[in-house]
N, C-alpha and C positions, 0 to 999 in steps of 0.2 A: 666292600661290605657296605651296605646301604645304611644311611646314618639317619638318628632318630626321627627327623623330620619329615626324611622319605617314606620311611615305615608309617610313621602316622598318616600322613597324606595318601598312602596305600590302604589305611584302611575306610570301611564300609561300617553306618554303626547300626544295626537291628533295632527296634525300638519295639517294646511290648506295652500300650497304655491300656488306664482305665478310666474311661469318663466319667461325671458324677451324674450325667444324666442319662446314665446305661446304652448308652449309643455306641460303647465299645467297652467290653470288660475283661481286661488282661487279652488283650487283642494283639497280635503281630500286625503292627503295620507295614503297608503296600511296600513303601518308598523307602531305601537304605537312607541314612543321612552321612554325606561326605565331608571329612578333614577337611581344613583349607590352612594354606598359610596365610591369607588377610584375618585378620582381626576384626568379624562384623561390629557396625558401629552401635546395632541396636543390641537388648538384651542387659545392658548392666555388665556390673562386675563380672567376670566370668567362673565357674565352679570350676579353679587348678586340680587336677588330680596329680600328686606327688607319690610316684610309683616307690620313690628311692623309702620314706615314709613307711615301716609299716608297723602293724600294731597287730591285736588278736587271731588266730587261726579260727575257723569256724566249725563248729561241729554239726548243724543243720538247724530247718527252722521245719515247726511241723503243731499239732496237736495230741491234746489226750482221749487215747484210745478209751474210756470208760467202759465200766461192766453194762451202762445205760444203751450206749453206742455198739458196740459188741454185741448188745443182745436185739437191736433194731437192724443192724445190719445181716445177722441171724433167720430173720423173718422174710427177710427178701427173697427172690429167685435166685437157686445159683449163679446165671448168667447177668441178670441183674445187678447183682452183690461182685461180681467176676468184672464188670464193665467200671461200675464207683471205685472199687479200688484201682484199678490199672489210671483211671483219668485221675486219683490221688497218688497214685507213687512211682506213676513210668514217668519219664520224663521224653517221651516220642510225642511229637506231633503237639498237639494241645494239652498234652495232660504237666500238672504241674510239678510234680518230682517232690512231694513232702519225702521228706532225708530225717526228724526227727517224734518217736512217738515217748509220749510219758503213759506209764501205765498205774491202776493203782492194787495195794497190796494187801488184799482182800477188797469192802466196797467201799466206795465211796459215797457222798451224796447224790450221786447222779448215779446209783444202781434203783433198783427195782423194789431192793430191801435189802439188809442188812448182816452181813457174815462174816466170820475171818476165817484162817484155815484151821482153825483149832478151838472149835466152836465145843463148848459141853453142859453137862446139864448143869444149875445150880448147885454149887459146897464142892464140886469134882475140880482135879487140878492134872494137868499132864506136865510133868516136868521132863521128862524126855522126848515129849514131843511124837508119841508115837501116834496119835492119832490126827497128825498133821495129814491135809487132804487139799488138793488142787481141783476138787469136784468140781465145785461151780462154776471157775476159771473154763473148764475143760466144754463146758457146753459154750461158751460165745467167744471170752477173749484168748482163750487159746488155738481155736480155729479158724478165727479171724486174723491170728498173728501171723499162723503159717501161709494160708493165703498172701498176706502182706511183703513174708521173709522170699519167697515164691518170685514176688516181683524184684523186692530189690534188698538181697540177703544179707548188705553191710549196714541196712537202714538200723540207729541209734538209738537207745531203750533207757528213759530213767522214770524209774518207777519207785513210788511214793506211799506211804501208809494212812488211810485217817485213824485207824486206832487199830491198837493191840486188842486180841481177844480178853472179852469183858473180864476173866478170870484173874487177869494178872493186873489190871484195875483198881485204884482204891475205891471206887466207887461202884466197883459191879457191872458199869453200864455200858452202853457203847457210846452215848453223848458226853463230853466233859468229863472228869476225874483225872487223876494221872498214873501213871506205871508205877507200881509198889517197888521200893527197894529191891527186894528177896528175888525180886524175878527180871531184874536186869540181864542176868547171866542167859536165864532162858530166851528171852524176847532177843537177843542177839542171834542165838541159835536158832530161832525161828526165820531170822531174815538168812542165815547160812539156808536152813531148808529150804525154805522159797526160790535160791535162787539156783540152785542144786537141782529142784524139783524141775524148774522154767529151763533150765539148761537139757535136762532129759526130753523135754520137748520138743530142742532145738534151738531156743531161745534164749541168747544171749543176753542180760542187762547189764548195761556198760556202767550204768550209775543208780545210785540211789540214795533219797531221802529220809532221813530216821522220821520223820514225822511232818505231814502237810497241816503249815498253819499251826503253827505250836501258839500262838498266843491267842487262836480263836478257839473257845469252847462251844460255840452256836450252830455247829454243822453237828447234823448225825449221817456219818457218827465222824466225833471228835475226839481229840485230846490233849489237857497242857502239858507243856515240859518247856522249863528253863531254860537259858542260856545256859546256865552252870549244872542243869538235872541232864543237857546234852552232851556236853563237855565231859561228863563222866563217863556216860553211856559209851561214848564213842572212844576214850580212852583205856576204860577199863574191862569192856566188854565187846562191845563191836567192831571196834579196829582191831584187837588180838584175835577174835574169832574168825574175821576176815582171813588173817594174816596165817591162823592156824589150818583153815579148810584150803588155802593154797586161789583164795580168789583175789581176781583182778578187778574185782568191780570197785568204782570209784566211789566215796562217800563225799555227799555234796550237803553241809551243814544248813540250817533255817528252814526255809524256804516257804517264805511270808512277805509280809510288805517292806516297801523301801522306810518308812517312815522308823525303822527299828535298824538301822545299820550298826545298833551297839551289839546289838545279840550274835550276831556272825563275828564282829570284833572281839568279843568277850572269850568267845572260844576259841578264837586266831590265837589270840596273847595267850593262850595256853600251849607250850612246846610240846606236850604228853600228848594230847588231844589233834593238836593239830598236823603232828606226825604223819596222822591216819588219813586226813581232810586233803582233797584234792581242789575244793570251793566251796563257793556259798550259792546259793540258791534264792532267786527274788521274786514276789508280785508286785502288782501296781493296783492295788487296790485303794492304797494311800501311801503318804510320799513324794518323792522328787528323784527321776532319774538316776540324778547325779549323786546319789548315796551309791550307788554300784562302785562310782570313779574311785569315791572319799576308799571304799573296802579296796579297791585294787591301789590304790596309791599307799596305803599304808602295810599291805601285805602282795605285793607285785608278782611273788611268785604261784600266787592260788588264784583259781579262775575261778570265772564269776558265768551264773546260769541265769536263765529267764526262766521261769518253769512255770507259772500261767499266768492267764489273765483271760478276763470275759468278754468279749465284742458282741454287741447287740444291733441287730437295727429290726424298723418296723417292717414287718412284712409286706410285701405286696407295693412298697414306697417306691415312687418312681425316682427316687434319686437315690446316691451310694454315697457318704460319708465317708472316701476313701483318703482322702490328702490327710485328714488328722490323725486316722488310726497308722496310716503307713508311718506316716511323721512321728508316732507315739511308739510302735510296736516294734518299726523293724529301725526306723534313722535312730530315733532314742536311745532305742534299748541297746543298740548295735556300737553305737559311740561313745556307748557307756562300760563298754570293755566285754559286755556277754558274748562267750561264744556259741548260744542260740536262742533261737523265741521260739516259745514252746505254748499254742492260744487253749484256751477251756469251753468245746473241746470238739469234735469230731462232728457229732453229732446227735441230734433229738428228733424226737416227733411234732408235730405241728403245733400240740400243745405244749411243748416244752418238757416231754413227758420223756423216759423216765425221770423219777428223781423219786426222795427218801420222805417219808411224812416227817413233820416237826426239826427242822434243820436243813432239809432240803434246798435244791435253789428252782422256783416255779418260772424264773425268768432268764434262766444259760439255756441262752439260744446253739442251736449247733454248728459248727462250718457249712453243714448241709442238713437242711430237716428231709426228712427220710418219713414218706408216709405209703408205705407196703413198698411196693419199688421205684417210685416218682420221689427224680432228688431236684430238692430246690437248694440251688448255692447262693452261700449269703457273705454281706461283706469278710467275716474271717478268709473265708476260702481265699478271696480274692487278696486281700491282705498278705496273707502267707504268699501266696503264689510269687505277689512280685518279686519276692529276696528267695523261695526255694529251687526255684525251674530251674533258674541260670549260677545264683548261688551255691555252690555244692563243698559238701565236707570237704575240707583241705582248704579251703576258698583262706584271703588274707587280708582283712580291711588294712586299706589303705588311708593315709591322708590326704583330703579334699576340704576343701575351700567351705569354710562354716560360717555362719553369723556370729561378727562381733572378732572375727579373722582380721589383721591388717591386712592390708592390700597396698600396692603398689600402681603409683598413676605416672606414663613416663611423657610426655607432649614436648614438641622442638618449638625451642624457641622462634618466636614470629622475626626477630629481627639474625639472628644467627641461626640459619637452621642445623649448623656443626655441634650444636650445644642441646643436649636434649637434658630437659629438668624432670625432677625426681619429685612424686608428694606421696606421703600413705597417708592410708584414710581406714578409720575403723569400715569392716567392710557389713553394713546392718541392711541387707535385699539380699544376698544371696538366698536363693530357696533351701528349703531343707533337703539332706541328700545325705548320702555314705556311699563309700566308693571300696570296690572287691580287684583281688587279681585272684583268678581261679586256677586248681593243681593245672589246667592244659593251657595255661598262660594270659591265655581271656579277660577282659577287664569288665567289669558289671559296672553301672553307677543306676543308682535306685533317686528320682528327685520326686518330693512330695510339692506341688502348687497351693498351698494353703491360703494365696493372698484372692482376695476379689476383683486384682486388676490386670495382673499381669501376666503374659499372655507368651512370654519366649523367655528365654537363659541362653549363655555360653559354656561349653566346655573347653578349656585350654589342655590340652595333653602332648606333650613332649613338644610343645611349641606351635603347634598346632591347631586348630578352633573349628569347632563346630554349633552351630547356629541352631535352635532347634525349639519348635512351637510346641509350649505345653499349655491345655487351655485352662483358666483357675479350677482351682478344684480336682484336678485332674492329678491322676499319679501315671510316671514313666518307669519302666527301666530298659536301660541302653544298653547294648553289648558291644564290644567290638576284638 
């Protein structure tokens, strides 16, 4: 049986980069890079991959499908719209393998305009819900989803509310207000219909949000609710209704910024409530990473989501701002115990267009602007791509060699060389990186070049080393 060292030395590592001066963008390069048992001298510390190590399962990394997106994609040719999606969700050849979409539950700010599915006239109320309707759903994002299921059927759904129908509202509206006591019962049973209704489609959602951005009222359309106004909801109403319609889907608490990691705590420490909670759900609009770690370190058994975040850049810019976003979206987010990154969102029109008057966002650029059937891809796409192609559900981060890692320095003595000495050193140069073994045994490692100088790294893998030029700026990822 060939022992680890053989195996590594056997293998060939694949390398997919992207330059930041578009000279190659999520590019398969030429030339495999080969194992070696010398230890190159150049390149610094080397990034250990410790297979033994492992920590979170993956669920996929992807975008939101919006009612905005949906309805541009709609506009296209079929063959057109047939082509964008295969290059988003096959994983053949060049296309990138997005594995997770969030969807939202009725519109969001980034529709056209503004409905739920139980839409009525003023002073009217349905409490049974009988005039619950999928209409709007049915002209874009539910034909775009079959389309989608089409390519790749086990692909991942969590899907998200900005507001309950204005009715059940204390303020009437669809911006700001909150869900009136009396009709917790019903607004639970609206998310059973929803997903009842999406399932008779075909369409499975595996998880869901009670509410996007619960602490921001400035989106239309919007709504607040408490840590302790969710905590009820989901104990007393939406986890039994869950539990009573015989559904599997996951209830993923928050899902707002890191800056609030009491509000997912606050319903954790609830035993009633969080009975039902399978995780929390994070932005990064504000905050620090490492609020994901603090909620996984103190409640270890409930998993933690990325569920969006906006990547911009300038149109038409000859360079790509890839090292920081990769460094931010997928190394971050990734190390921080999420088992996905999930970016805002799919896609817009050149002008940024759709989106909702008064609460809207005029500057969520989209992973591809989409103008009739000319797609221009923009840094998200390429972002994603690096952790989706080769990352895939089931995938298992692993631990690897981080900043601020001790390391290990071993040199033989000049005068005895039988005597070989020992030093650690905080290890502060390692590049940013996160390291996968995928369900076919596959090892991924993703490094972001964020420095202005430095130009190679090492891999060490089962004793092993490979030597490999990343130029600043520049994001890799390796397979072997």
């Amino acid at each position: 049986m060939a022992s680890y060292a053989q195996q590594a030395a056997s293998h060939q590592i694949e390398a997919w980069v992207t330059e930041p001066d578009r000279s190659a963008l999520f590019q398969k390069q030429s030339e495999p890079i080969p194992f070696s048992t010398q230890n190159p001298w150049r390149g610094g510390a080397p990034i250990v991959i410790d297979e033994s190590h492992t920590m979170q399962s993956v669920d996929g990394f992807g975008f939101a499908l919006t009612g905005g997106s949906a309805e541009l994609m709609m506009m296209m040719t079929p063959s057109a719209r047939k082509s964008l999606l295969e290059d988003l969700f096959s994983t053949k050849g060049d296309h990138i393998g997005v594995s997770y979409i969030r969807l939202t539950i009725g519109a969001s700010d980034l529709n056209s305009f503004v409905f739920s599915y139980n839409d009525l006239k003023p002073g009217e109320k349905d409490m049974d819900l009988k005039k619950f309707d999928l209409a709007q759903d049915k002209k874009d994002v539910i034909p775009v989803m079959k389309e989608i299921l089409a390519i790749d059927p086990n692909i991942l759904i969590l899907a998200s509310p900005w507001s309950p129908p204005t009715w059940m509202k204390t303020n009437d509206k669809v911006k700001a207000g909150s869900l009136k006591t009396e009709y917790y019962d019903v607004y639970a049973r609206y998310f059973v219909k929803y997903l009842q209704a999406m399932e008779k489609e075909g369409i499975r959602i595996d998880a869901i949000t009670i509410q996007n951005e619960p602490l921001n009222a400035n989106n239309t359309p919007s709504m607040r609710m408490s840590a302790q106004e969710q905590a009820d909801f989901i104990k007393n109403h939406l986890g039994p209704e869950l539990k009573k319609a015989n559904l599997k889907t996951k209830i993923v608490l928050f899902d707002h910024n890191l800056d609030r990691p009491d509000y997912a705590l606050t319903v954790l420490r609830d035993p009633e409530a969080a009975q039902y909670v399978d995780g929390s759900g994070f932005h990064h609009y504000g905050g620090d990473m490492s609020a994901m770690a603090v909620v996984h370190n103190a409640f270890p058994e409930k998993h933690l989501y990325f569920t969006e975040q906006m990547i911009v850049e300038r149109p038409g810019s000859p360079d790509i701002a890839i090292a920081a976003q990769v460094k931010r979206m997928i190394v971050n987010v990734t190390r921080n115990w999420s088992r996905n990154v999930i970016l805002w969102n799919f896609a817009a029109d050149p002008n940024n267009d759709p989106h909702t008057d008064d609460g809207g966002c005029p500057m969520c650029q989209g992973a591809v602007t989409l103008d009739g059937d000319k797609v221009t891809k923009n840094v998200a796409y390429y972002v994603i791509a690096h952790a989706s192609k080769f990352v895939r559900p089931g995938s298992v981060r692993l631990a690897s060699t981080n900043k601020g890692d001790m390391s290990v320095s071993l040199t033989v003595d000049e005068e005895r060389p039988e005597v070989v000495r020992v030093a650690t050193f905080e290890n502060q140069e390692v590049l940013p990186n996160v390291a996968f073994k995928t369900p076919e045994g596959k090892f991924v490692l993703i490094v972001a070049n964020d420095t202005w100088n430095v130009s190679s790294f090492k891999i060490q893998f089962r004793g092993q080393y490979a030597s490999i030029r990343l130029n600043p700026g520049a994001v890799g990822t390796y397979i072997w």
